[in-house]
N, C-alpha and C positions, 0 to 999 in steps of 0.2 A: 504493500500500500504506500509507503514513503519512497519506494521506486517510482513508482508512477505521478505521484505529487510531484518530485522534482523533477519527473519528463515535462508533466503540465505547466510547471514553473518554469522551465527553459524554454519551452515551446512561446510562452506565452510574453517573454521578458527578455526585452532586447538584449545583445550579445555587448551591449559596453557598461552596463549595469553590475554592479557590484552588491554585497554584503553591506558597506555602509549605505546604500541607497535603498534596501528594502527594509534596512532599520527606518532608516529616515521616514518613509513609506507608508511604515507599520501604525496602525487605527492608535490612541489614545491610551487604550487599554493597555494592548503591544507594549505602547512607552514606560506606561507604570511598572508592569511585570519585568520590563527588564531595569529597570531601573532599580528594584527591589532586589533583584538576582545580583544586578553589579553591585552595590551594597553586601551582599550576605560574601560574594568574591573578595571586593578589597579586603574585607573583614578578616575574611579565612586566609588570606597570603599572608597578612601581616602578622596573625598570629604563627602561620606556620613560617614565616623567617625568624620571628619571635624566639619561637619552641626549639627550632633547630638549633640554635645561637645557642640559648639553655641549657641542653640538655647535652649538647657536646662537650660546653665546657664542664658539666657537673660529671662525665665523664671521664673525660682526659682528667681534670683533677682529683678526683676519684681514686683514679690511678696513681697518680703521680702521689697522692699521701699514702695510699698504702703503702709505695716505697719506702717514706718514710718512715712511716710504723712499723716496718718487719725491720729495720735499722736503729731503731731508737732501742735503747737498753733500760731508759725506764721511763715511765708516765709522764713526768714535768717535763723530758725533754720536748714532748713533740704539743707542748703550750705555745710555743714561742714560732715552732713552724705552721702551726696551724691558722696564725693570723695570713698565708699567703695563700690558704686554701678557702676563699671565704664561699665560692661556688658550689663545692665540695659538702654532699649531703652528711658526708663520713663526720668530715672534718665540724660539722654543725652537732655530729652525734658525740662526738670526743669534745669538745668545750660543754655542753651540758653534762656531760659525767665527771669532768673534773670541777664544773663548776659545783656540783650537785658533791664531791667526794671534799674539796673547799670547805664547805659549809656542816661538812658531820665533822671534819675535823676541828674548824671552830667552835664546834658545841660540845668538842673533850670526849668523839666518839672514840671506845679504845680500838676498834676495828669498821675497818669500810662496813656496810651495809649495802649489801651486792642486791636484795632486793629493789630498796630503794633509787639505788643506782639505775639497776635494770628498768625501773616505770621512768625513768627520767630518759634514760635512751630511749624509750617506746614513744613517748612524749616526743621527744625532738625529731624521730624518725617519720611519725603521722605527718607533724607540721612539713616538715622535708617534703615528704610525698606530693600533700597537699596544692605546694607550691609548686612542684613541678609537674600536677596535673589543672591547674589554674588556666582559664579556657578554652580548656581542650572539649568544656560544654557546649560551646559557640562552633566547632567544626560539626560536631556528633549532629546539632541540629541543624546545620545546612547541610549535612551528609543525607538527613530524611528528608529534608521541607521542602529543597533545590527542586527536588522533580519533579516536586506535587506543584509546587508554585509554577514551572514551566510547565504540566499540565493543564492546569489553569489555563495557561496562555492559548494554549493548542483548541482548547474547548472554545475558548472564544476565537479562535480564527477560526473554525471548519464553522462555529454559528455564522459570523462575517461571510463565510464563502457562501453559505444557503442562503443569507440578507440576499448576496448580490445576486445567485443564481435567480431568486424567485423576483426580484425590483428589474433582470434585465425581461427586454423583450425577445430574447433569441438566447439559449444555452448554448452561450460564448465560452471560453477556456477565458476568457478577459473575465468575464465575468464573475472568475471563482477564483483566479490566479492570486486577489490581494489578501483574501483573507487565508488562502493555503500558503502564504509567506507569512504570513504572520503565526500560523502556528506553527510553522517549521522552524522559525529562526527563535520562538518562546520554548519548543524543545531543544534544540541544541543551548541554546542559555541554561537551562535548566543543568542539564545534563555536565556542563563543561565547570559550573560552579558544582556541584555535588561531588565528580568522580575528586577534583584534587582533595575534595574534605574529608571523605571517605578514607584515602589512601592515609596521608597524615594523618589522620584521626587514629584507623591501626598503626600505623609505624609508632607514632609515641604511646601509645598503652606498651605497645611490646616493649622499648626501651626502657621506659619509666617501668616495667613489669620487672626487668633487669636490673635498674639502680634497687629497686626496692627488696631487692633480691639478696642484693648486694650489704645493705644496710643490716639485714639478717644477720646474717651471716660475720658482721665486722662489728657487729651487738654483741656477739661469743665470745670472737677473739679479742673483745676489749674485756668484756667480762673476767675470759681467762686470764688475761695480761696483769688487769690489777688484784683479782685473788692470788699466783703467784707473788706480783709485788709487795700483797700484803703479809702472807704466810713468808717471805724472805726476812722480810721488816722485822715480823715477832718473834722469830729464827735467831737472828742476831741479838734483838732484846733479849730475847732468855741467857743467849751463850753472856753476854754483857753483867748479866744479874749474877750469873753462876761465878764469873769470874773476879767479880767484886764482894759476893760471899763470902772466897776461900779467902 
């Protein structure tokens, strides 16, 4: 059926005529509908340079401080490298657990409290999340709305074409040719703002599914990191006690 529409449409439309001239062309309605589509487009690029921008770097940095961390020999050191990792979901989960281990030590705690610790990494890891799934709501809905709204369009050109067909005096190809561009050029608008939202839309879940992954998984080995630092620490205290006994 859309083979044959733009036979009709070629047949029926001069050969120096373009795409921006059956915009031009297109009834009122046409203009709204796509006008709301370019709208829901700009919207979706910006976020997906936005997102890409983000999550690369929350990546690459990512990475770049677990180096760190599998190189650091104890907890305070990687305070001070952590101010270069500020993109760094990791690095947002390590300042709240030393800030969070700070704060028991100023209240004369004799040992971390790994629980506590633990909701505070859980804490900093949601907000993480959160942030780095921040309007990825605005793609998901022009991923659904894009086609409905370029169906719209189409519904109302094939009405326009029956206006024209039944108001002419003779079933002319002229006579249906403006309202069958009008719904042809309201689905390809349609269509052409959805598929990019779509696609980004899954790409960042899947990434963000990864950093999130990630933040698991580097919740443990922080866990682990400071239960040894702390079991070293009382280690030493005892031998310290013992040998100031004898």
């Amino acid at each position: 059926m859309l083979f044959l529409a733009f036979r009709l449409l070629q047949e029926s439309t001069p050969q120096q005529s373009s795409l921006v001239d059956l915009i031009l062309r297109a009834s009122p309605i046409a203009h709204f509908v796509l006008l709301v589509l370019l709208v829901f487009s700009v919207v979706s690029w910006a976020i997906i340079l936005t997102k890409a921008r983000a999550t690369n770097r929350a990546q690459r940095q990512s990475t770049e401080f677990l180096q760190v961390f599998a190189r650091s020999a104890r907890l305070q050191d990687l305070y001070a490298a952590s101010a270069s990792f500020r993109q760094s979901p990791l690095a947002a989960i390590y300042v709240a657990a030393h800030e969070e281990l700070r704060a028991q030590a100023g209240r004369g705690a004799p040992a971390p409290d790994l629980e506590a610790v633990s909701r505070v990494m859980q804490s900093a890891a949601i907000t993480e999340t959160t942030k780095l799934e921040q309007n990825l709501g605005w793609l998901a809905s022009t991923a659904s709305a894009s086609p409905f709204i370029g169906l719209f369009g189409t519904v109302v050109g094939i009405l326009l074409a029956f206006q024209g067909l039944s108001q002419s005096s003779s079933a002319s190809i002229q006579a249906v040719a403006p309202g069958i561009a009008d719904a042809l050029v309201a689905t390809a608008a349609g269509i052409a703002a959805a598929v990019p939202a779509v696609l980004a839309y899954n790409h960042f879940v899947n990434r963000i599914k990864i950093l999130a992954a990630e933040m698991d998984g580097f919740q443990l080995r922080l866990l682990n990191f400071i239960d040894g630092e702390a079991q070293t620490a009382s280690a030493g205290a005892e031998r310290t006690t013992q040998v100031m006994s004898r």
